[in-house]
N, C-alpha and C positions, 0 to 999 in steps of 0.2 A: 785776413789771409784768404786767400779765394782758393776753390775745388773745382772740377769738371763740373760736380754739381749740385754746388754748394757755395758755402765763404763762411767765414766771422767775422760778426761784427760787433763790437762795445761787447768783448768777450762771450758773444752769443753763437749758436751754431746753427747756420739758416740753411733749409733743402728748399735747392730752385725748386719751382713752378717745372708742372706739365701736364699736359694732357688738360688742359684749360684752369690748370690751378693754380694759386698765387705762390710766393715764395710762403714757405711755412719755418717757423722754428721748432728744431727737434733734439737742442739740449743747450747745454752750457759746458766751456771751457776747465775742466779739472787742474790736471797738473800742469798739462802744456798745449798747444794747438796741434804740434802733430801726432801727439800720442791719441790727442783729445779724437780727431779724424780718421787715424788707424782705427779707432772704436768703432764709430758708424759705420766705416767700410767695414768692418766683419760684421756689423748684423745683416748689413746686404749680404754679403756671402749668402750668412745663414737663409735668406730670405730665399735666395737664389736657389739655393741647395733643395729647399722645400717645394719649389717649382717643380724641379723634376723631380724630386721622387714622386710628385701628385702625377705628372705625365708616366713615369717609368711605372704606377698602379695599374694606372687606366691601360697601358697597354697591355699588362701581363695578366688584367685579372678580367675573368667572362661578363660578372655583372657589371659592366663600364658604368650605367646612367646610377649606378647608387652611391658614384663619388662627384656627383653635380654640386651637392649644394656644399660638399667642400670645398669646391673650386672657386665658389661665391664667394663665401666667408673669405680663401684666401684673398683672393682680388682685390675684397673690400679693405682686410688688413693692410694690404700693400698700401692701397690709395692711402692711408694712414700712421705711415709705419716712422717712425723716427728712426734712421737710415741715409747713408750716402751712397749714391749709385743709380745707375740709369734703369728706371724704373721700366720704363715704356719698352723696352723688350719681351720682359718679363709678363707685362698685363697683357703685350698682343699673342703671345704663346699662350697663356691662360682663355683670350679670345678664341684663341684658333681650335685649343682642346673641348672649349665650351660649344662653339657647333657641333664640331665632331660628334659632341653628348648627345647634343640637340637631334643632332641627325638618327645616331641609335635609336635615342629616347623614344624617340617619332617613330619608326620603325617598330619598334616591341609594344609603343599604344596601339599600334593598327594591329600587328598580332594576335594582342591582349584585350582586343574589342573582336578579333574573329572568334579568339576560342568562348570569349562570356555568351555572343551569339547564339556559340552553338552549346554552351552547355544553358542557354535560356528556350533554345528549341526542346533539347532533354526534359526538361524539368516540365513542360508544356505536355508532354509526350506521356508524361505517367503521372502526371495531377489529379487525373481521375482515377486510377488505379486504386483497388479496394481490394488487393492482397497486402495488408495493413503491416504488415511483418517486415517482409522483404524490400516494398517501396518505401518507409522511412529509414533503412539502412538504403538503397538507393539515392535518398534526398540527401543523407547525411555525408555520402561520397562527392555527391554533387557538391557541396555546399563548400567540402573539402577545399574540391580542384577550383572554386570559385573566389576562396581567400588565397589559396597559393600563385593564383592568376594577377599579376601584376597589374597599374594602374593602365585608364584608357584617357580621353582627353577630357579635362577638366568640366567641356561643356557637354558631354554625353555622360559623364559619371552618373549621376543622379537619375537619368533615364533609365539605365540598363540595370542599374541597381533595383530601383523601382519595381520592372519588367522579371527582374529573376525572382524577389523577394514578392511578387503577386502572387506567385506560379506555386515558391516553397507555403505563402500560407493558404493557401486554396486548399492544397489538399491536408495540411493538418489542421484547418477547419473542419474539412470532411471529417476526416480521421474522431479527430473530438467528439462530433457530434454525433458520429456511427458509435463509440463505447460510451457516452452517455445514455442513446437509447439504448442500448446492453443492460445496460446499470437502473436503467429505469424498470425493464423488459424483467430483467431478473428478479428487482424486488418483486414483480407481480407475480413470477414463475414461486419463488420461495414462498407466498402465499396459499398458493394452490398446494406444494408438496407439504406446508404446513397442516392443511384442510384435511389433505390425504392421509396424515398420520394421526390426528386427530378421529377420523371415522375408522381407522383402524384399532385404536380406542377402545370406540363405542362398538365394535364389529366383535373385539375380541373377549369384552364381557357381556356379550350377546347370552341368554341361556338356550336359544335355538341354536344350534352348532351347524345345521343345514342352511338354515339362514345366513349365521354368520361366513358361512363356507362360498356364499354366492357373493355375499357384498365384497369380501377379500378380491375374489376371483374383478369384481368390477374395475375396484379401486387399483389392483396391480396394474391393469390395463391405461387406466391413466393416469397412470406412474410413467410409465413408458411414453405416452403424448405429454407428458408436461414437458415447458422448454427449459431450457440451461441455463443453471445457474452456477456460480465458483464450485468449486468441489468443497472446498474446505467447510461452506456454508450447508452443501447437498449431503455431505457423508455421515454428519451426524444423526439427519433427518431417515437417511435410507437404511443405519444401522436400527433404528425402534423401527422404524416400518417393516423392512423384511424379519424381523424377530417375533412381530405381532404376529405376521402373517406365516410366518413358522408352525408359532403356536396354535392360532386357528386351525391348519392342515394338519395338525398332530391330532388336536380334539376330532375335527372331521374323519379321520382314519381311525378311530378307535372306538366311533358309533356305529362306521362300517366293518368293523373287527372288534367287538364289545369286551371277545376274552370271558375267562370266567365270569360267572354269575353268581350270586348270594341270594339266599333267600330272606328276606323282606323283614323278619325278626331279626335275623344276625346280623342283617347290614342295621338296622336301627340300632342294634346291641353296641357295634365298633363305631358307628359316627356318634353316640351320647360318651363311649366314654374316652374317644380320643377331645371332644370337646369339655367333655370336665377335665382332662389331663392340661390342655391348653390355658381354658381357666384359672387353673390353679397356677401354671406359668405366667400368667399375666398377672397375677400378683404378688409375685415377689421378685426382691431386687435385680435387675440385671447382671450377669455374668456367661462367660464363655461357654462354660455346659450348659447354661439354662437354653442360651440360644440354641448349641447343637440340638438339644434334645429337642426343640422344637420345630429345625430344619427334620427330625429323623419324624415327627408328628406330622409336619406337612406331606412331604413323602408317603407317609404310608397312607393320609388323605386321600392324593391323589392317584393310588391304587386302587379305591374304592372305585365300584361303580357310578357313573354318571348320572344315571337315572336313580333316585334316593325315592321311598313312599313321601306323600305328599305330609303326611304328620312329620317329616324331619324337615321340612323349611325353614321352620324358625330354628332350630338346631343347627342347621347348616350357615343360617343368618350368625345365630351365635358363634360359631364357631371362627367366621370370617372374620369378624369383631376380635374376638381376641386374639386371634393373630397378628391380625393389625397392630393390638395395642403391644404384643410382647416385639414386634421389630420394628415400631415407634419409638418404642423406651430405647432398643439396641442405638437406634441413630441418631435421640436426643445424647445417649453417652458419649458416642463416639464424636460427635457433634460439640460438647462440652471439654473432651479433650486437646480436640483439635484447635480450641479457640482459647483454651487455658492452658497455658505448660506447666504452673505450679497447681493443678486439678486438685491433684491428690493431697496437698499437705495444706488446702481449705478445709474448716470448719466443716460440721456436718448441715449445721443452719445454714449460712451462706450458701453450699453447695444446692442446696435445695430453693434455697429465695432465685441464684443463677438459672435452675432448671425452668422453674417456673416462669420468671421474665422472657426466656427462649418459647417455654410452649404456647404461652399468651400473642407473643408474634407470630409466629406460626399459625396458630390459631386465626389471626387475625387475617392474616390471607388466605386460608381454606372457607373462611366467612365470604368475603371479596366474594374469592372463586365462586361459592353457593348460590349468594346473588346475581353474578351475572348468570349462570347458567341457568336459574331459577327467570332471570329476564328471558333470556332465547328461546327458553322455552315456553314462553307466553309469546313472543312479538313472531314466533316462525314456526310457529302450526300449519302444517301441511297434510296435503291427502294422502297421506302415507302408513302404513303399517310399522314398515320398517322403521322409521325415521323416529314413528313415536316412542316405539320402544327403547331406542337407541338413547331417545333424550329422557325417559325417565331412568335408564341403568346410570344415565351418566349424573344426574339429580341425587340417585339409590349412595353413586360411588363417592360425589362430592360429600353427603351428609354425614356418611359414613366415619370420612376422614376429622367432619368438626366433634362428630361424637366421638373417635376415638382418644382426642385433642381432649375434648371437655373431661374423660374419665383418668387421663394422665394427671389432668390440673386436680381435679378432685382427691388422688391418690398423695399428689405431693404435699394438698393441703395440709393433709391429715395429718403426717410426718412431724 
């Protein structure tokens, strides 16, 4: 049975040749041959149908070139299609939509190669720029309008991409390499303010108060020349340094205003027996009044006169000692709490083998500490006055600390 553009044959169902093609087969005979042929004819239809609404797209919708490679696909289906019906309409319409693309397409590349142009001028234009803030929100705009920017011609792609993508890392090379030296800049800065609070230190357990009054006065000075570091790094260093230097200018103001005066028996009479009173708190167990009373003992210490007869040195020695050791003990407990929850409902042995193991490490790095400052101060002997004194208070304050260590251990021993 023959079709316009078709037949069957030995109940087979052959689509003529066209467009340089041979005859092809695109099905078999079902129930009857012209039911079987009403079949094909409607998938043409349908084929048909699909034509134009791919034309009635492209005219109604702005981005025309983003239904190109539909137009493809369709085509190539037709060329394909098991179907009866005159094809060759159909593909020259799909032809004729396809320049039309073409032609857009062409048109929005040369567009889309003017605007990358010029947003590869931009990006050229502020590469060097070192307001580091503002030009990587700059870049990151650019970069924006640079993916929203449509394709260019397949043989300049890789050029212009190239050309813009030089431009974006030139400058966050720069960028890098400017907050690396920051980072670099700064650990050396943090060194110096480390220095600086350290000789405030030694400034502040000075027993010259006038002396100590001019080193401060130095050192604040280049506090203020040192360079920038994070804050979060600086704040904790600037909170001990202005406190030091608090305390210095307190001491210095009250050698220039002494305030009452004691005569030289009664002040020897109050510093022996607030330091037996002390004494005697440093050997027994810690507790919440013990400390007050010895916060109320420091205090009234330091309402004594500054100047003490030279016979209460060692008494002041002592005195220093056991203070130490009674807010030693306070922070070995407090210390012991913190690192045990079930403290209290330990044994009284254990609790104490615990203290011990804590003072012994301790200990062991106020040792450390000894030696090297015991080093520095052999390797960096200088012609200085100042300097020497500075390294034996701080030799005086280290040793202090392992003896206060050692008499804790010897206490718990005993226990």
């Amino acid at each position: 049975m023959d079709h316009p553009y078709g037949y069957i044959k030995e109940n087979k169902v052959f689509l003529k040749g066209f467009l340089g093609q041979e005859d092809r087969k695109i099905g078999e005979v079902k129930e009857n041959e012209t039911s079987t042929l009403n079949y094909f004819e409607a998938r043409f239809d349908q084929l048909s149908e699909k034509v134009e609404k791919l034309k009635s797209d492209i005219q109604e919708n702005e981005n025309k070139g983003s239904f190109l490679m539909k137009l493809i696909h369709l085509r190539e289906s037709l060329m394909k299609a098991d179907a009866l019906g005159d094809f060759v309409p159909l593909i020259e319409e799909l032809n004729t939509q396809e320049a039309f693309l073409n032609e857009i397409i062409q048109g929005n590349r040369e567009k889309n190669l003017e605007v990358k142009r010029g947003l590869i001028l931009e990006a050229e234009a502020i590469k060097e720029d070192t307001d580091w803030k503002e030009t990587t929100e700059a870049f990151k705009e650019l970069k924006l309008r640079w993916i929203k920017t449509g394709p260019v011609e397949k043989d300049l792609q890789d050029q212009i991409e190239e050309e813009f993508e030089a431009h974006v890392q030139h400058f966050f090379e720069n960028r890098r390499h400017f907050f690396e030296g920051l980072a670099l800049q700064a650990d050396e800065n943090i060194k110096v303010y480390e220095s600086l609070v350290e000789q405030a230190r030694e400034a502040h357990d000075l027993v010259d108060v006038k002396m100590a009054f001019e080193v401060s006065k130095k050192i604040q000075r280049q506090w203020k020349e040192a360079g920038k570091v994070p804050a979060e790094k600086r704040q904790p260093l600037w909170d001990e340094f202005s406190k030091l230097n608090n305390r210095i200018f307190s001491k210095y103001k009250r050698t220039l205003n002494p305030g009452p005066t004691m005569h030289p028996r009664e002040l020897m009479k109050k510093v022996e027996e607030l330091t037996e009173e002390i004494k005697l708190l440093a050997g027994k167990p810690n507790s919440y009044e013990l400390i007050g009373r010895a916060k109320a003992i420091q205090e009234e210490w330091r309402k004594l006169p500054d100047r003490k007869p030279k016979e209460a040195n060692l008494i002041v020695r002592s005195f220093q000692f056991f203070s130490d050791i009674v807010f030693e003990k306070a922070f070995l407990e407090k210390l012991v709490h913190g690192k045990y929850e079930d403290w209290d409902q330990k044994s009284p042995a254990e609790q104490v083998q615990i203290k011990i193991a804590l003072v012994k490490d301790l200990l062991h790095r106020d040792q450390s500490e000894l030696e090297a400052a015991q080093s520095n101060s052999d390797n960096f002997r200088v012609q200085s006055a100042d300097f020497d004194i500075m390294m034996k208070k701080k030799l005086f304050s280290v040793k202090r600390k392992v003896d206060v260590k050692n008499y804790i251990l010897k206490q718990l021993s005993f226990n």
